[in-house]
C-alpha positions as CSV (number, residue, x, y, z in Angstrom):
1,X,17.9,-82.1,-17.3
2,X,16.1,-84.7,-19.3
3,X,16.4,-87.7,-18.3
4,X,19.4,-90.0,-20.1
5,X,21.3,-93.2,-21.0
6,X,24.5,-93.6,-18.3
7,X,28.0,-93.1,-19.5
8,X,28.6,-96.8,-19.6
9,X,25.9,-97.7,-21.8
10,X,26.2,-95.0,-24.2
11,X,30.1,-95.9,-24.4
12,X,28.8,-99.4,-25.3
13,X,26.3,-98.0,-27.8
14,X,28.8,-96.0,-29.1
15,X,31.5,-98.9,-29.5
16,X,29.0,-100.8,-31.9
17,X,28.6,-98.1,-34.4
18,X,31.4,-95.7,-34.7
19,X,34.7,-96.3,-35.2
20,X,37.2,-97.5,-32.9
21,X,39.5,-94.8,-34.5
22,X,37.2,-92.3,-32.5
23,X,39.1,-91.9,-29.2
24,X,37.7,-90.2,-25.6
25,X,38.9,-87.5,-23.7
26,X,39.1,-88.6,-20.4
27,X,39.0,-91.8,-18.2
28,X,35.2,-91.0,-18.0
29,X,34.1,-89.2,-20.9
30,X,32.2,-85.7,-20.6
31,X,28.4,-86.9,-21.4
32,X,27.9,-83.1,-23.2
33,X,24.2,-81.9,-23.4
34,X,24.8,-77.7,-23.9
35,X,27.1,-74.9,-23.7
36,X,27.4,-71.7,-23.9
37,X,30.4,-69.4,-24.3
38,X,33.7,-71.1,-22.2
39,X,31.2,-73.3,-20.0
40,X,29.7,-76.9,-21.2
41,X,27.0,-78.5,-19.3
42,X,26.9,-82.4,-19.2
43,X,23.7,-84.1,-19.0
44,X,23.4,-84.1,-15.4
45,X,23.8,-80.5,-14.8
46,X,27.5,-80.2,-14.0
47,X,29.5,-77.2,-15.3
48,X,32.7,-77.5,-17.1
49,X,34.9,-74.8,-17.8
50,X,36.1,-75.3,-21.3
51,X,40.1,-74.4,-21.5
52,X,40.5,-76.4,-24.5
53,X,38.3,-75.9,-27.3
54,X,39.2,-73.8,-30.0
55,X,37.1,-74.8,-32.7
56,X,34.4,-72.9,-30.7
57,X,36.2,-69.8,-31.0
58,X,34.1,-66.8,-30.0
59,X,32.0,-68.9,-27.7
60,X,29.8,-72.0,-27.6
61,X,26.2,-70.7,-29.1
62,X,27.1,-67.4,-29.4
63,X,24.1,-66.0,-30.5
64,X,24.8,-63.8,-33.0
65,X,26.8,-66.3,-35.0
66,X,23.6,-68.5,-34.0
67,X,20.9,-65.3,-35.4
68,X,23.0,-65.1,-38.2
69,X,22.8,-68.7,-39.5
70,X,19.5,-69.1,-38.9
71,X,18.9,-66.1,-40.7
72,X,20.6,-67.1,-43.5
73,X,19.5,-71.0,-43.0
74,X,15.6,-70.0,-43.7
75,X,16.2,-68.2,-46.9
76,X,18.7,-70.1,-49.2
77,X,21.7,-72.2,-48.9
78,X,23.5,-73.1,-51.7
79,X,27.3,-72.8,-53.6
80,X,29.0,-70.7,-55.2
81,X,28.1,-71.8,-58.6
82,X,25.4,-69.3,-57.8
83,X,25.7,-65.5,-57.0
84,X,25.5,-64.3,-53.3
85,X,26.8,-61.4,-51.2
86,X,27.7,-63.2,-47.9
87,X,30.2,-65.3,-49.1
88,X,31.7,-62.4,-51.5
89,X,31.5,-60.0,-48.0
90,X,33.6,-62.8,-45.8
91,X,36.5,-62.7,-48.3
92,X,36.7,-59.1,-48.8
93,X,36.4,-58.5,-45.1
94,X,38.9,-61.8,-44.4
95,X,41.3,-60.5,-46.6
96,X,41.0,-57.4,-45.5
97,X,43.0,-58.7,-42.0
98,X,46.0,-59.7,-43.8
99,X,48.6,-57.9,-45.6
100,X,47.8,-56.6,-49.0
101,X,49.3,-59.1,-51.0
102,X,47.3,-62.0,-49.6
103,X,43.9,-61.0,-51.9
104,X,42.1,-63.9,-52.5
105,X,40.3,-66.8,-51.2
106,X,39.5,-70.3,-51.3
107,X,36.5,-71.5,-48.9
108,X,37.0,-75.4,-47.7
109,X,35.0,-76.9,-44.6
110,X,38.2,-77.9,-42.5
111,X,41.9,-77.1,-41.5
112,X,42.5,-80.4,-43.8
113,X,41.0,-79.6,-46.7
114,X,42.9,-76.1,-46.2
115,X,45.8,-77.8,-46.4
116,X,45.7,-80.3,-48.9
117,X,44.1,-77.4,-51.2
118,X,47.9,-75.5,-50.2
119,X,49.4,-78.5,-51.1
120,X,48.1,-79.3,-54.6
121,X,47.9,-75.1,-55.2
122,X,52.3,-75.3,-54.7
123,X,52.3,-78.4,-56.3
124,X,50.5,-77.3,-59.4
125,X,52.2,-73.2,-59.5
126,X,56.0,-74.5,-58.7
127,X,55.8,-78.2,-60.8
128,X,57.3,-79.9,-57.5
129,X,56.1,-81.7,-55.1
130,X,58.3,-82.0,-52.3
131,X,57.5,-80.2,-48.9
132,X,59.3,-79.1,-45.5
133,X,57.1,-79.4,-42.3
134,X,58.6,-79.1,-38.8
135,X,58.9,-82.2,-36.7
136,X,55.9,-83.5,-34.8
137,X,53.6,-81.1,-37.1
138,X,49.8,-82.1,-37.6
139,X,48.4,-80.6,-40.4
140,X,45.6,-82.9,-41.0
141,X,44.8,-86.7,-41.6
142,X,43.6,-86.9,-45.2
143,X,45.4,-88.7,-47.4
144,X,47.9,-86.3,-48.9
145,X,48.3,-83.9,-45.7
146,X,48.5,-87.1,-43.4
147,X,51.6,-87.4,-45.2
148,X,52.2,-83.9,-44.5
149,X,52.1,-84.8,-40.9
150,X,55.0,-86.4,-38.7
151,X,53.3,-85.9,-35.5
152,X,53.3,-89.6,-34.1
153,X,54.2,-91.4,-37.1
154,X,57.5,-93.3,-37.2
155,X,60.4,-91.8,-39.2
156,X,60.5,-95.3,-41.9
157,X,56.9,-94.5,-42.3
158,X,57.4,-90.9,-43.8
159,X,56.4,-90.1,-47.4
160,X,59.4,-89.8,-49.7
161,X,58.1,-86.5,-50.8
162,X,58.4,-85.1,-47.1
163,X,61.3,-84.1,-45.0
164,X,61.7,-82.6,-41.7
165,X,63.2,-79.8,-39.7
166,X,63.7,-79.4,-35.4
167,X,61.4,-77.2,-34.0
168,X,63.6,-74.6,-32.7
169,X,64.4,-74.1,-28.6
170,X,63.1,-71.4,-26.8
171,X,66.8,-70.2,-25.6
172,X,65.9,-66.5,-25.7
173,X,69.3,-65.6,-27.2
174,X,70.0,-63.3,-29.9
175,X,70.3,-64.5,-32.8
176,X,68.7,-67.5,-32.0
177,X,65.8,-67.5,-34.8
178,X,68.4,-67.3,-37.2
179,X,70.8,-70.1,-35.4
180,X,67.8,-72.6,-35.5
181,X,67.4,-71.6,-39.5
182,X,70.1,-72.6,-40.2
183,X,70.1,-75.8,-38.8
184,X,67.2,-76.4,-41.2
185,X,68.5,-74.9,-44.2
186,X,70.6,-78.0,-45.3
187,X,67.5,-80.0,-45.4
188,X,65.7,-77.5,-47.4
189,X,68.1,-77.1,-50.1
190,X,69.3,-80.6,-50.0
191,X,65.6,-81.6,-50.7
192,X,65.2,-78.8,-53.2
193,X,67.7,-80.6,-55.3
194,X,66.0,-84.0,-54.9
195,X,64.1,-85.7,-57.8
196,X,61.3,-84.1,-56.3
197,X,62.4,-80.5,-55.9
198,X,60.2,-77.8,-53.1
199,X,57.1,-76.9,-53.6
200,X,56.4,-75.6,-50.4
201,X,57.4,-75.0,-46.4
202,X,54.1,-76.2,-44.6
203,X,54.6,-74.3,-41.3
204,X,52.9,-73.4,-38.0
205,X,53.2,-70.0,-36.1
206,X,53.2,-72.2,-32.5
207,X,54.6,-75.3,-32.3
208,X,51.7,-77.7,-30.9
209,X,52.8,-81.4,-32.1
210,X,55.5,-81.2,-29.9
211,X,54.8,-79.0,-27.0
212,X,53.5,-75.7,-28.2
213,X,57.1,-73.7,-28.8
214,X,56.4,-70.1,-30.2
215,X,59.0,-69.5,-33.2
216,X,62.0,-67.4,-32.2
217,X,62.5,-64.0,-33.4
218,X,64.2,-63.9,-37.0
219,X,63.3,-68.1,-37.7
220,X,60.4,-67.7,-39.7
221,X,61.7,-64.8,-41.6
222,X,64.7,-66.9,-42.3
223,X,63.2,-70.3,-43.1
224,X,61.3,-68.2,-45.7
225,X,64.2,-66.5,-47.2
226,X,65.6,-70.1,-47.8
227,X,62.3,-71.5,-49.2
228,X,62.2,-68.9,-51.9
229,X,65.5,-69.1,-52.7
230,X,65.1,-72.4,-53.9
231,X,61.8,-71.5,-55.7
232,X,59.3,-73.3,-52.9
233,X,56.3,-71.3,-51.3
234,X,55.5,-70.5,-47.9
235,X,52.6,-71.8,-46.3
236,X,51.6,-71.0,-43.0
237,X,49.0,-72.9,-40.6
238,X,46.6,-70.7,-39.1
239,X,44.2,-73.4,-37.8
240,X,44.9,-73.2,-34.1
241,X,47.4,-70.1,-33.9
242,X,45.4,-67.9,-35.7
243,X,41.9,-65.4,-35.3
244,X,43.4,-63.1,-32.5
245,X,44.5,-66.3,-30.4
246,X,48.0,-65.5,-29.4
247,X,47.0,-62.1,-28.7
248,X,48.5,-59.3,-30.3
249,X,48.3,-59.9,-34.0
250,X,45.2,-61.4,-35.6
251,X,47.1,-63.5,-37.1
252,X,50.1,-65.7,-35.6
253,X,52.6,-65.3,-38.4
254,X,52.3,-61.4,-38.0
255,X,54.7,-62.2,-34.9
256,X,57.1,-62.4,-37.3
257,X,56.6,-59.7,-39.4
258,X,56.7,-62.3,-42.8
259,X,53.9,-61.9,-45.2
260,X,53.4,-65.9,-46.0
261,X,52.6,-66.6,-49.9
262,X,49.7,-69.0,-48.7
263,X,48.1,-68.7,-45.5
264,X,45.4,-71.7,-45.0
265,X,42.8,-71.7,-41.7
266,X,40.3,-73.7,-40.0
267,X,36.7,-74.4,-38.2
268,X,37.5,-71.5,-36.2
269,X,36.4,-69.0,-38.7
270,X,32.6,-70.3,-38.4
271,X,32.9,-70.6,-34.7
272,X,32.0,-74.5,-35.1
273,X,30.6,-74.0,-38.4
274,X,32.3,-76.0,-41.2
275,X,33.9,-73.5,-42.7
276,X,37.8,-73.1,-43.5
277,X,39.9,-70.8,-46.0
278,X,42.7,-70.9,-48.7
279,X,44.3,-67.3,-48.9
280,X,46.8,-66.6,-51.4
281,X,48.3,-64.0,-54.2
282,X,46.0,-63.6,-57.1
283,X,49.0,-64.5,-59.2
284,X,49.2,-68.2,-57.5
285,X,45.3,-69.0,-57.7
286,X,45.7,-67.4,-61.2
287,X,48.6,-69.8,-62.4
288,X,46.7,-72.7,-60.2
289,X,43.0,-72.4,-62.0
290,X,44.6,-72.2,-65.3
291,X,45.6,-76.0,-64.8
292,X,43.3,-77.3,-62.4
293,X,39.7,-77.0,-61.3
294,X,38.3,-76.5,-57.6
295,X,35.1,-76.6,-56.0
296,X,33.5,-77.2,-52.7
297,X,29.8,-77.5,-53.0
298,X,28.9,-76.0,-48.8
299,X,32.1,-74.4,-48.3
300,X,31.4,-71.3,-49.9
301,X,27.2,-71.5,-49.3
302,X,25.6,-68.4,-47.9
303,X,25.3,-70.0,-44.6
304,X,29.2,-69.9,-44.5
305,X,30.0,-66.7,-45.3
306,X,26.6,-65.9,-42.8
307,X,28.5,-67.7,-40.1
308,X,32.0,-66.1,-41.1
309,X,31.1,-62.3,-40.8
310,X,29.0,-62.9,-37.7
311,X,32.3,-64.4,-36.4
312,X,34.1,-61.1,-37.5
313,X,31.8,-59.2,-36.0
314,X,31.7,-60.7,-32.2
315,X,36.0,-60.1,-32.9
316,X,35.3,-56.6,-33.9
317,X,32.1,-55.6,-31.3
318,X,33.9,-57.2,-28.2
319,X,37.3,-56.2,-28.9
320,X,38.6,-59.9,-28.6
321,X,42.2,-59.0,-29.9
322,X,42.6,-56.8,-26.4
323,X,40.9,-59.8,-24.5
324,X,43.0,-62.1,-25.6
325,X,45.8,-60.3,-25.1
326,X,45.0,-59.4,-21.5
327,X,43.5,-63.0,-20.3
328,X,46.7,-64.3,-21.7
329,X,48.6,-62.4,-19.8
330,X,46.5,-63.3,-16.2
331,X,47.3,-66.6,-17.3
332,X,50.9,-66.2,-18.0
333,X,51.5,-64.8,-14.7
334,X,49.7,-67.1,-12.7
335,X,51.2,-69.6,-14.4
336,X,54.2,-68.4,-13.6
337,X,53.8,-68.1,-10.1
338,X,52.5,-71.6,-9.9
339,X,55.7,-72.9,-11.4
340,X,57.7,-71.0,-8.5
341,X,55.7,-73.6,-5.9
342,X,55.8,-76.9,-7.5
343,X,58.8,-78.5,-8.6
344,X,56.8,-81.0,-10.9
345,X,56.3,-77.5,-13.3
346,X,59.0,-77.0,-16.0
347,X,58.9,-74.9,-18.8
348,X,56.1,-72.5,-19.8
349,X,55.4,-71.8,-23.2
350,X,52.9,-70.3,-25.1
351,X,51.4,-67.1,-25.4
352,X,47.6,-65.5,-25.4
353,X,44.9,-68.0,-24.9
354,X,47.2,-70.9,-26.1
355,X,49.7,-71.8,-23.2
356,X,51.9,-75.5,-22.1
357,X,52.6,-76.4,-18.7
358,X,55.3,-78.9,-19.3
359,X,54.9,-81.0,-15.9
360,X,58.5,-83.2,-14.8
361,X,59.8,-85.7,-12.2
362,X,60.6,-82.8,-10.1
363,X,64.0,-84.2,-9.8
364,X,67.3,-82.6,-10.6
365,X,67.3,-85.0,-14.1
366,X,63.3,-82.9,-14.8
367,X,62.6,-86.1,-16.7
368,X,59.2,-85.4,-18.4
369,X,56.0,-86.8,-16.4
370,X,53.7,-87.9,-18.8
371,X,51.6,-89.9,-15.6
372,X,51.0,-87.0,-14.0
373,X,49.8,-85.1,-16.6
374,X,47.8,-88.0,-17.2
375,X,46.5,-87.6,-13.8
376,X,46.2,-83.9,-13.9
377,X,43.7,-83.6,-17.0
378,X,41.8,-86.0,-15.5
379,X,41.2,-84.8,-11.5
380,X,40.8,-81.4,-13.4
381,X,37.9,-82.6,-15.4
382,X,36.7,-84.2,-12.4
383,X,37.0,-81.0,-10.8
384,X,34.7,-79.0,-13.3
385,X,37.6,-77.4,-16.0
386,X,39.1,-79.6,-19.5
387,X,41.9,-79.5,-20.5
388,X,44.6,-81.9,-22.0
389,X,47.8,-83.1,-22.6
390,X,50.2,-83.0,-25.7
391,X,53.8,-82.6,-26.4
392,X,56.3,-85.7,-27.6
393,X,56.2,-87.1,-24.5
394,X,52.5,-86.3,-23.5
395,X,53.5,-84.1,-20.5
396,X,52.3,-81.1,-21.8
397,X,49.2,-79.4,-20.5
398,X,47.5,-78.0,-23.1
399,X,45.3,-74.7,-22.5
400,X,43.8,-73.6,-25.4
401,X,40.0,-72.0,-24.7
402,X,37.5,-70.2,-26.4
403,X,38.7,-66.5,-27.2
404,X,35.7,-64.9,-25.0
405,X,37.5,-66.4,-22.0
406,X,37.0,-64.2,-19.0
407,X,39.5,-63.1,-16.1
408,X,37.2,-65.0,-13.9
409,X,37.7,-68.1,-16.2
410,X,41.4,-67.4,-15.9
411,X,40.8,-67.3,-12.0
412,X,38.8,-71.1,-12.1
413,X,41.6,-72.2,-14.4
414,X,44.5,-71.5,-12.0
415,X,42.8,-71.9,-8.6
416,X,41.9,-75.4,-9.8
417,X,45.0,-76.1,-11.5
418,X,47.2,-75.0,-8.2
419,X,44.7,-77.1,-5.9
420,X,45.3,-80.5,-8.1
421,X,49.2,-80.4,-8.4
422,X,48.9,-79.5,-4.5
423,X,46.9,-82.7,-4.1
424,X,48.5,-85.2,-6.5
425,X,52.3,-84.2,-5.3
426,X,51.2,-83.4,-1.6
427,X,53.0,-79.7,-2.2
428,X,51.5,-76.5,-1.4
C-alpha cells in the first residue's frame, strides 16, 4: 500500500473542514483505500468483510457496472432535455419489474430526493398535504422529508403536517396484520379530516428505524385499503428493502401482494452511482406535470441509465434474487442457532440479506443492551467484518451487505460473530 497520513491525523484534518454533522463508524474509524465486491481494504492492507453496505449493492467495483460507465463516461453525459437510449432502456426495463400499473418514471440522484419528489407528486395530485409514516421511519434529511422522518426526533418537534402510526409486533398470529391496522386506522382517518387532509401513507416494507420488523401478513394491504378510502396515496420505500434484498420478491412490497400507487428507490439502483427513481401511474405523473415542473439535470444523464442497466444485468446474469434468497437463509439459521447459546441474543428479525440481532441483559427482565452492541460492532470491526447497530434503543445489530454476498461470507459473518459474544459475555 502507498504510503499514508495515520488515523489520528486525518481525523484532525478532517475535523477542520467537514462538518461536525459528519459522524464515524467506529471508535477507530475504517481508513478505506479499495474494495471489491463484499470485502474493503483499508490503507494498510487489512481485509474487512462488508455486512453493512447496501448502497454498493451488486458489489464494490463490480466491473461491469464499472465498463459500463466508463463506456458511457467517454462518449457523452448529459440530461434528459436531450434524447438518449440508456436512460429511456432503464425505465422500460425498471418498470418492467413491477406490476403493470406502475409505468412510469422519475430519475432523482438519492432515496431523499425520491421521496420528497413522492411527497410534492401526492401533494400536488390529491390537493392535501398531510402524511402517515410509521414511527422511528427515516426517509431522508432534506427539508420536507426530514419532516417526513420521526426516527430520533422528539414527538413536540414533529411537523403539524405529519402523524404517526406503531410499527406492528412480530406476534406471528393470524390475523395479526390486520389487528396492528387497525390500531393505526384512527390516526389515518382522524388526520384525513384535519385542516390538512391525506395526501399520502409514506411507508417501508422492513421496519429499520426501529429495529428492522418485517410487516405482518394482511398490514400493508390493510393500511392501504384505509389510505384510499380517505382519498390519500400509497407510497412505498424501496431504498433499503428493495432490488432483490429480502430475497424472494425483487421488490419488498411484493411480500404483501399490494401494488403501491408510488414506489420511490435509492443509490442502490447505480450500485454507488447517484442514481435514484420515482415510479408511479401515468395518470398521477399526468395530473402532477400538468401543475408543476420537474427536472434533475444528472439524474437522468446517459451515465445513469449506463450505470442502471449494468446493475440489472449483474441481477439478471448472476441470478442474485436466488442468492439472496439462499445466503439469507445460511444466515437465518446460523443466526438462529447462535441465539440458542447466548442468552444476551433476543429476537431475530429480518429476512434475506437484511437481518437484526436484538442483543439484551440476558436477564429474565431481557432489558435491551445497547453497551454491548456497542461493544460488539466494534471488536467485530476490529476483528475484520462491519457491521452496526440500530433499533430505538441502539441494541440492534444491523446486517445489511452487498447482495453478491457469498456463503463463505455468511460463514466469516457468523464464526466471527459467535467468537465475539463468546468473548465479551465469557459464554460459549
Amino acid at each position: 500500500m502507498d504510503s499514508v497520513t495515520s488515523p489520528e491525523a486525518l481525523m484532525a484534518r478532517r475535523d477542520k473542514v467537514l462538518s461536525p454533522t459528519y459522524f464515524y463508524h467506529y471508535d477507530v474509524p475504517v481508513h478505506v483505500h479499495h474494495a471489491q465486491g463484499a470485502v474493503i481494504w483499508d490503507q494498510s492492507g487489512k481485509r474487512y468483510l462488508d455486512c453493512y453496505n447496501n448502497v454498493p449493492s451488486v458489489g464494490h467495483a463490480h466491473p461491469h457496472v464499472l465498463e459500463a460507465m466508463h463506456r458511457q463516461a467517454a462518449l457523452i453525459n448529459t440530461h434528459s432535455r436531450y434524447l438518449h437510449e440508456s436512460i429511456i432502456t432503464y425505465a422500460e426495463r425498471l418498470t418492467a419489474t413491477l406490476p403493470d400499473a406502475l409505468d412510469m418514471c422519475a430519475f432523482v440522484c438519492t432515496g431523499t430526493e425520491a421521496n420528497g419528489l413522492a411527497y410534492e407528486i401526492a401533494r400536488t395530485v390529491t390537493g392535501k398535504s398531510g402524511a402517515i409514516v410509521t414511527e422511528e421511519a427515516y426517509h431522508g434529511n432534506a427539508l420536507a422529508v426530514a419532516a417526513l422522518s420521526p426516527y430520533r426526533t422528539a414527538p413536540d418537534k414533529r411537523a403539524e403536517f405529519v402523524r404517526t402510526i406503531p410499527v406492528p409486533c412480530q406476534s406471528g398470529q393470524p390475523g395479526s396484520g390486520q389487528n396492528a391496522a387497525a390500531l393505526a386506522e384512527p390516526t389515518i382517518r382522524t388526520h384525513a379530516r384535519s385542516d390538512h387532509g391525506l395526501a399520502m401513507l409514506l411507508i417501508d416494507p422492513i421496519f429499520d428505524g426501529p429495529g428492522i420488523y418485517t410487516a405482518p401478513p394482511g398490514y400493508l394491504a390493510e393500511l392501504s385499503r384505509i389510505t384510499r378510502d380517505e382519498g390519500g396515496l400509497v407510497v412505498m420505500d424501496e431504498v433499503q428493502a428493495g432490488l432483490t434484498r429480502l430475497g424472494d420478491h425483487m421488490w419488498g412490497f411484493m411480500d404483501s401482494g399490494i401494488v403501491p400507487d408510488i414506489v420511490t428507490m435509492g443509490k442502490p439502483l447505480g450500485a454507488g452511482y447517484p442514481l435514484a427513481a420515482v415510479v408511479a401511474r401515468r395518470d398521477i405523473f399526468e395530473a402532477f406535470a400538468a401543475r408543476r415542473d420537474y427536472f434533475n439535470t444528472f439524474a437522468s444523464s446517459p451515465v445513469a441509465g449506463a450505470a442502471g442497466n449494468a446493475v440489472l444485468d449483474v441481477i439478471e446474469a448472476e441470478g442474485l434474487l436466488e442468492h439472496v434468497h439462499r445466503v439469507g437463509q445460511t444466515i437465518s439459521d446460523g443466526l438462529a442457532e447462535i441465539q440458542g447459546k447466548f442468552d444476551c441474543v433476543g429476537a431475530l428479525r429480518g429476512k434475506g440479506l437484511f437481518q437484526a440481532v436484538e442483543l439484551v441483559t440476558g436477564t429474565d427482565e431481557a432489558r435491551p443492551d445497547p453497551a454491548l452492541a456497542d461493544r460488539v460492532v466494534n471488536q467485530m470491526r476490529h476483528e475484520g467484518v462491519l457491521i452496526s447497530a440500530c433499533g430505538i434503543c441502539d441494541n440492534v445489530l444491523k446486517i445489511r451487505p452487498p447482495l453478491v454476498f457469498s456463503q463463505d461470507d455468511a460463514g466469516q459473518l457468523l464464526d466471527t460473530l459467535r467468537a465475539v459474544l463468546a468473548a465479551q459475555t465469557g459464554a460459549t
